[in-house]
py3Dmol code that shows the C-alpha trace and the ligand (Angstrom):
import py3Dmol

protein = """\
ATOM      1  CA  UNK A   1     -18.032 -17.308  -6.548  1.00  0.00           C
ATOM      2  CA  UNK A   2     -16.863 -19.755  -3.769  1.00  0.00           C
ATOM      3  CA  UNK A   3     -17.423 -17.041  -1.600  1.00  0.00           C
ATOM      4  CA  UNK A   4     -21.201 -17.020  -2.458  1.00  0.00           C
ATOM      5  CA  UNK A   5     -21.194 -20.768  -2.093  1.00  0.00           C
ATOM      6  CA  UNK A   6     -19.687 -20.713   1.310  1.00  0.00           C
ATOM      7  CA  UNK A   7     -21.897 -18.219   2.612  1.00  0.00           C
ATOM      8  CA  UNK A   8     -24.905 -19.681   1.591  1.00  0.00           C
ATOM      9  CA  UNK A   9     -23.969 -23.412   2.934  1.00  0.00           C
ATOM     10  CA  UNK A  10     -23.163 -21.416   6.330  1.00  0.00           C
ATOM     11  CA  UNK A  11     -26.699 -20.126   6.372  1.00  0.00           C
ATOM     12  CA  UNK A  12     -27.865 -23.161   5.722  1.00  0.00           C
ATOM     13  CA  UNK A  13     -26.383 -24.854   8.451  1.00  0.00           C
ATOM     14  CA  UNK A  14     -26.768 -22.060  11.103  1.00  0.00           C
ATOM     15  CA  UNK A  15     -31.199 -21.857  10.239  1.00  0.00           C
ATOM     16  CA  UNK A  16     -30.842 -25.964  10.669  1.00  0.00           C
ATOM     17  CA  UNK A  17     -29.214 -25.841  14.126  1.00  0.00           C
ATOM     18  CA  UNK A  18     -31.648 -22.837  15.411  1.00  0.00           C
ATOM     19  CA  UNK A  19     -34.863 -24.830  16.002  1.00  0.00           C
ATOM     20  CA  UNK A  20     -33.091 -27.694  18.431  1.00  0.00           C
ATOM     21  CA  UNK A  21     -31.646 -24.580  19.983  1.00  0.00           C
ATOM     22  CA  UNK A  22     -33.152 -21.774  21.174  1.00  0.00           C
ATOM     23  CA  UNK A  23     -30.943 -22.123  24.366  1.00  0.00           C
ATOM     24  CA  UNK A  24     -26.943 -21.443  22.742  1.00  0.00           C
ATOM     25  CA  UNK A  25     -25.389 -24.767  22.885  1.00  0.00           C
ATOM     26  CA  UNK A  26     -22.179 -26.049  22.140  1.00  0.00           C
ATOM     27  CA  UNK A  27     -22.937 -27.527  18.552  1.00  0.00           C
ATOM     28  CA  UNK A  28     -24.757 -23.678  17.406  1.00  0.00           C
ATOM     29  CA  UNK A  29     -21.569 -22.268  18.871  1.00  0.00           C
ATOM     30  CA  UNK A  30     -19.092 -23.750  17.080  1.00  0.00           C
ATOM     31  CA  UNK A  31     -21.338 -23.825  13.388  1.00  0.00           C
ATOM     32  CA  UNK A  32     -21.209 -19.882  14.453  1.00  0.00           C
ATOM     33  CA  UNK A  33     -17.811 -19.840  15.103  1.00  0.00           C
ATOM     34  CA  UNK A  34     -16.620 -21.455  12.322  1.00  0.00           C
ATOM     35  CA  UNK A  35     -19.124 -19.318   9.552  1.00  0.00           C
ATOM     36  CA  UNK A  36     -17.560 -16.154  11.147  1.00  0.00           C
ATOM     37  CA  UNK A  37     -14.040 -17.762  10.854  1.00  0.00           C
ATOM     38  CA  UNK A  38     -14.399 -18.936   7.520  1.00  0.00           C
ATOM     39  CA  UNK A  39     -16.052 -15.325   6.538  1.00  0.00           C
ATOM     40  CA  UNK A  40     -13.102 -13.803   8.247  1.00  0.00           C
ATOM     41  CA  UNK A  41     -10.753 -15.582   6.200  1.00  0.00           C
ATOM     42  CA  UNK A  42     -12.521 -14.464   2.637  1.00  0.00           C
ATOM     43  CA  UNK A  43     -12.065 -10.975   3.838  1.00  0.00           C
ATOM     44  CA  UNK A  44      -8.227 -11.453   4.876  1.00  0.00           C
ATOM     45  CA  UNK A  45      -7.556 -13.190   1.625  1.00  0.00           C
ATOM     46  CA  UNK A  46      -9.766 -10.130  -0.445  1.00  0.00           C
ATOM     47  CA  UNK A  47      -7.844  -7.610   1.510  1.00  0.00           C
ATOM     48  CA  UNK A  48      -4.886  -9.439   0.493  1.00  0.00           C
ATOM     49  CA  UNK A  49      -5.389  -9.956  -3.245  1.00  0.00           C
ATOM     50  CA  UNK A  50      -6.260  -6.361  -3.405  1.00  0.00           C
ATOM     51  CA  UNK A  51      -3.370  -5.201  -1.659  1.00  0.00           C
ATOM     52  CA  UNK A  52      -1.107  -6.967  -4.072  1.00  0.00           C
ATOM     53  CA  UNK A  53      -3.079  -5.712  -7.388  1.00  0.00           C
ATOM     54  CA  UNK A  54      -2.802  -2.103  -5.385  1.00  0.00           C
ATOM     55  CA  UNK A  55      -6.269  -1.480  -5.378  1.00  0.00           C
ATOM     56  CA  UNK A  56      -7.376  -1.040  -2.066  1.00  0.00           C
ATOM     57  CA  UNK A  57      -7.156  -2.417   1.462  1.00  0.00           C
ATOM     58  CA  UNK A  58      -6.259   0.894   3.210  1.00  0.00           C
ATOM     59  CA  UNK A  59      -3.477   0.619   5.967  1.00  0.00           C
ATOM     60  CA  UNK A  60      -1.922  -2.575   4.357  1.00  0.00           C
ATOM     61  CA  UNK A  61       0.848  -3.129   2.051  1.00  0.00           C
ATOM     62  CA  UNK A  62       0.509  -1.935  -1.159  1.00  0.00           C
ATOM     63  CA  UNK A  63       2.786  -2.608  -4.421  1.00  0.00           C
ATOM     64  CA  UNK A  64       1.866  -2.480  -8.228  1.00  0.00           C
ATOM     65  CA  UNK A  65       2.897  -5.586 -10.098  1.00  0.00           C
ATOM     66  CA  UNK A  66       2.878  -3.100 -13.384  1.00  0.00           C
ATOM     67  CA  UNK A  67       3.563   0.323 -13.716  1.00  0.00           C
ATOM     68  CA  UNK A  68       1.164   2.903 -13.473  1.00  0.00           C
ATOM     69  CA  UNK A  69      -0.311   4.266 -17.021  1.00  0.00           C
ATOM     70  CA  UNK A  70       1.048   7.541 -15.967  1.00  0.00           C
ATOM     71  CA  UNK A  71       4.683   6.986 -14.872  1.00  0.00           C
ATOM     72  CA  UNK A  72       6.834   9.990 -13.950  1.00  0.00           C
ATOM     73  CA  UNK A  73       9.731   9.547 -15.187  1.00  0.00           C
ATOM     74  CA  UNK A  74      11.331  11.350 -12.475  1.00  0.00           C
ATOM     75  CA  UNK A  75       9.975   9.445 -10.082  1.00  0.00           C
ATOM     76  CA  UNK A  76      12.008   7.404  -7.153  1.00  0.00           C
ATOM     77  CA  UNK A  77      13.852   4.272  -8.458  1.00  0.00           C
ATOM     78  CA  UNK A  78      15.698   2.067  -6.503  1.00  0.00           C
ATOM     79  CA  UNK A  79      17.156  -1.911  -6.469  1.00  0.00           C
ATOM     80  CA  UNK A  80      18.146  -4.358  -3.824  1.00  0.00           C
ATOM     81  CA  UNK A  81      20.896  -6.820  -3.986  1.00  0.00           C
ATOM     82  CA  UNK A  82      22.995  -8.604  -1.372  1.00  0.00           C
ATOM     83  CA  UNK A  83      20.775  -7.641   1.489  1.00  0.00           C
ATOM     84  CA  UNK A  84      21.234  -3.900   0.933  1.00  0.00           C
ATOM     85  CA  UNK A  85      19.483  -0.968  -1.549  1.00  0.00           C
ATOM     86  CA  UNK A  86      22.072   0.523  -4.225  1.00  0.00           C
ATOM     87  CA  UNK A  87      21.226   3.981  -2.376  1.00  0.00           C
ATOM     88  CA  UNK A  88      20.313   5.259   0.950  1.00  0.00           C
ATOM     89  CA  UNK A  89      19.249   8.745  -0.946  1.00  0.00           C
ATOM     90  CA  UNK A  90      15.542   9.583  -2.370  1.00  0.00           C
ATOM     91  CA  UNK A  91      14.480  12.548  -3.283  1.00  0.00           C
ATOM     92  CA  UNK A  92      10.106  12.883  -4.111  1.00  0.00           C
ATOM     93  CA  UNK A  93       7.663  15.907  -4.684  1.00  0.00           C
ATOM     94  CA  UNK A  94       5.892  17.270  -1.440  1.00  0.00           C
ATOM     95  CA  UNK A  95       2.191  17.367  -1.045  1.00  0.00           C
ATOM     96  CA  UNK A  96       1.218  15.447  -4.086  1.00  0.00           C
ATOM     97  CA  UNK A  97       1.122  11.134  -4.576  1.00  0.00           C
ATOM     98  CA  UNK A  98       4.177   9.739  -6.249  1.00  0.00           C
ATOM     99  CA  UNK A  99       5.135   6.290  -7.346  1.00  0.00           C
ATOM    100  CA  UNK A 100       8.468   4.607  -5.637  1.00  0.00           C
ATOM    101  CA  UNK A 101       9.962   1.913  -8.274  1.00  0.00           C
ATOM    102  CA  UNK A 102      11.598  -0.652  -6.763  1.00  0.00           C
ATOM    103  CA  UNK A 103      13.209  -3.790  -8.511  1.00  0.00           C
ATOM    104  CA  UNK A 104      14.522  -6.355  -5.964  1.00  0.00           C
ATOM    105  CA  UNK A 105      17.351  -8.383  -7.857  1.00  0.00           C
ATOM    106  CA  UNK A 106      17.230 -11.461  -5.318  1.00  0.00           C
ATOM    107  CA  UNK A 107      15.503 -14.374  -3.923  1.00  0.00           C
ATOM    108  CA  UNK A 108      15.204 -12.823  -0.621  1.00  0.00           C
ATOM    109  CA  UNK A 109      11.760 -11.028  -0.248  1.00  0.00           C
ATOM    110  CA  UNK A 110      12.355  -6.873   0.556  1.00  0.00           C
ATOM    111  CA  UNK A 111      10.429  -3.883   0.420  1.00  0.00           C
ATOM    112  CA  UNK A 112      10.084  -0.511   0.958  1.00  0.00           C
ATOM    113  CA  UNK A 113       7.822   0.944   3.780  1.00  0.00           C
ATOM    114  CA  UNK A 114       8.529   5.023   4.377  1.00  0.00           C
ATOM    115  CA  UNK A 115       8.023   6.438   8.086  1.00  0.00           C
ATOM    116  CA  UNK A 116       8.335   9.788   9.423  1.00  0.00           C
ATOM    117  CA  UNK A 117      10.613   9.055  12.313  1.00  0.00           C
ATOM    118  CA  UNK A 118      14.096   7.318  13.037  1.00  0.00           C
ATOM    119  CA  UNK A 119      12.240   4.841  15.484  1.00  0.00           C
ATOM    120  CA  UNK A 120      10.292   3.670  13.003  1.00  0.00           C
ATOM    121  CA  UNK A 121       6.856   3.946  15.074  1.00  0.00           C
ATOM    122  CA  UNK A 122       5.172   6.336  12.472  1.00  0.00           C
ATOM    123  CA  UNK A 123       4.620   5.027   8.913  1.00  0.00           C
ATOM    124  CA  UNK A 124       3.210   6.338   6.210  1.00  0.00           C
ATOM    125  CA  UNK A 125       3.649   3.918   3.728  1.00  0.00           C
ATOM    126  CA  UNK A 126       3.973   0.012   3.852  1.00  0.00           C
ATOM    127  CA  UNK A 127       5.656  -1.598   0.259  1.00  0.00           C
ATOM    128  CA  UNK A 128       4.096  -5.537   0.123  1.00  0.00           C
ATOM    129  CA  UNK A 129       7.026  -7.717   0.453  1.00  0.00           C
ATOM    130  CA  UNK A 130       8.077  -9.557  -2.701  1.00  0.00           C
ATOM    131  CA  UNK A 131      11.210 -11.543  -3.142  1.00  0.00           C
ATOM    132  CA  UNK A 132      13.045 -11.200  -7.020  1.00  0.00           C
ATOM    133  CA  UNK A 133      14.275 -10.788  -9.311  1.00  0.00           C
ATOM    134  CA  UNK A 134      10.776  -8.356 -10.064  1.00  0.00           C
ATOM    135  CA  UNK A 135       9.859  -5.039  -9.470  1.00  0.00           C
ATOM    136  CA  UNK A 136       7.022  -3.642  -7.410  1.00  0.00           C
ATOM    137  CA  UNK A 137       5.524   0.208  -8.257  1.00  0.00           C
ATOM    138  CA  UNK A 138       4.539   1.821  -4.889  1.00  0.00           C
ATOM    139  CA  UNK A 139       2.182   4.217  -4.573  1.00  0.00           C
ATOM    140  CA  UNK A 140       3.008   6.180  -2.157  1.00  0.00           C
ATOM    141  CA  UNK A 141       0.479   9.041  -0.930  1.00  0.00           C
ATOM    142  CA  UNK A 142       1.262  12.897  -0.551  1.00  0.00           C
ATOM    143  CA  UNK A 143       3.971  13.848   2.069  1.00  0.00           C
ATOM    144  CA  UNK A 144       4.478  17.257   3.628  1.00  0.00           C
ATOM    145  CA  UNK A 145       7.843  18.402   3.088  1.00  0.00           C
ATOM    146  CA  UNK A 146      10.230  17.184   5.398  1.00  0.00           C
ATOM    147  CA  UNK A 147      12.726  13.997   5.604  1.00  0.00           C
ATOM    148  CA  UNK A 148      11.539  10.720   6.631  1.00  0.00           C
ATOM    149  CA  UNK A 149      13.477   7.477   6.350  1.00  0.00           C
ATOM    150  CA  UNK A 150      13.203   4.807   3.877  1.00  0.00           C
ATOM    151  CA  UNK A 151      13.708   1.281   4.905  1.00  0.00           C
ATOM    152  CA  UNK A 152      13.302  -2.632   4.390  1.00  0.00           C
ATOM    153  CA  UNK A 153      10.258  -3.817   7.267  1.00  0.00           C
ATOM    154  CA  UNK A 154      12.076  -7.485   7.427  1.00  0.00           C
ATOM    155  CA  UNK A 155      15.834  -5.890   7.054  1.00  0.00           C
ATOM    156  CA  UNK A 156      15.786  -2.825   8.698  1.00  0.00           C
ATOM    157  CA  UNK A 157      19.619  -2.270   8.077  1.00  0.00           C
ATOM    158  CA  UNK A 158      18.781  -1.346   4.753  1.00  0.00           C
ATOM    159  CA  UNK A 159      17.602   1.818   4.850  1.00  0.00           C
ATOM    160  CA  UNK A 160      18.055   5.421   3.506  1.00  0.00           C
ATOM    161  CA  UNK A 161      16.794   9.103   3.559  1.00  0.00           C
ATOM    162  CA  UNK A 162      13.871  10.123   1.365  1.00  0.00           C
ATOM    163  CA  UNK A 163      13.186  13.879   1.245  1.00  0.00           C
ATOM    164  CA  UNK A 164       9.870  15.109  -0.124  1.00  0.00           C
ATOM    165  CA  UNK A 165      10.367  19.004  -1.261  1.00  0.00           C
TER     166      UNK A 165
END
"""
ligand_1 = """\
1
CU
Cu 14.800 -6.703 3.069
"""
view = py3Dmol.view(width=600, height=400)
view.addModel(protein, "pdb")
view.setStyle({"model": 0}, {"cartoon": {"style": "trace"}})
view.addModel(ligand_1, "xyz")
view.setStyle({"model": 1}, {"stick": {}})
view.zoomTo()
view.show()
């Protein structure tokens, strides 16, 4: 709704400036600028709301704040405490979606983000960032079979071995 509002007030002003200024002056410039600016920050804080509820926003962090309706039990669980993860082990299904739950038990903000190589340069999966106590529910898409490494983007000490088979 303030959306709406704010796009329609930008219209507004930009249709007032255009008569005085056929020519591109300073003043339409900066009434551009600041429409496309103020649009671009709607979209960064959508993308970002919708990356938090999990629902979108493809290539950004993603992280459930309640678990899926259709939990696995078998699926991936692990917690941070003390600037570490209780394991450096995962074990997931190959070639099919899976949820990762992970319960950070302090203040500090961790996540999980899984990549396919030890130089962590290709990722497949970015957890949001969330300090505790909570837990986060990750859904993480299909992996080939194969090993790829686990880790914490802001702590990348803590990190494991996740194999997908
Ligand atoms: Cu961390």
């Amino acid at each position: 709704m303030t959306a709406t509002r704010c796009t329609a007030s930008d219209a507004r002003s930009s249709r007032a400036a255009a008569p005085e200024a056929r020519v591109m002056t300073d003043r339409t410039r900066t009434s551009l600028t600041r429409a496309a600016r103020r649009a671009a920050t709607f979209l960064a804080a959508a993308l970002a709301a919708s990356a938090l509820l999990g629902c979108g926003g493809g290539g950004s962090a993603l992280g459930l704040e309640l678990p899926p309706a259709s939990l696995d039990q078998a699926s991936p669980r692990l917690s941070a405490a003390g600037l570490a993860y209780d394991t450096t082990e995962l074990a997931a299904p190959a070639n099919e979606a899976f949820v990762i739950v992970f319960e950070n038990r302090e203040a500090v903000s961790h996540n999980v983000s899984i990549y396919a190589d030890d130089g962590l340069r290709d990722r497949r999966f970015e957890g949001v960032l969330f300090g505790g106590p909570a837990t986060r529910w990750y859904p993480v898409p299909a992996l080939a079979p194969g090993t790829y490494i686990f880790v914490c983007d802001l702590h990348p000490a803590m990190r494991g071995t996740l194999t997908a088979s």
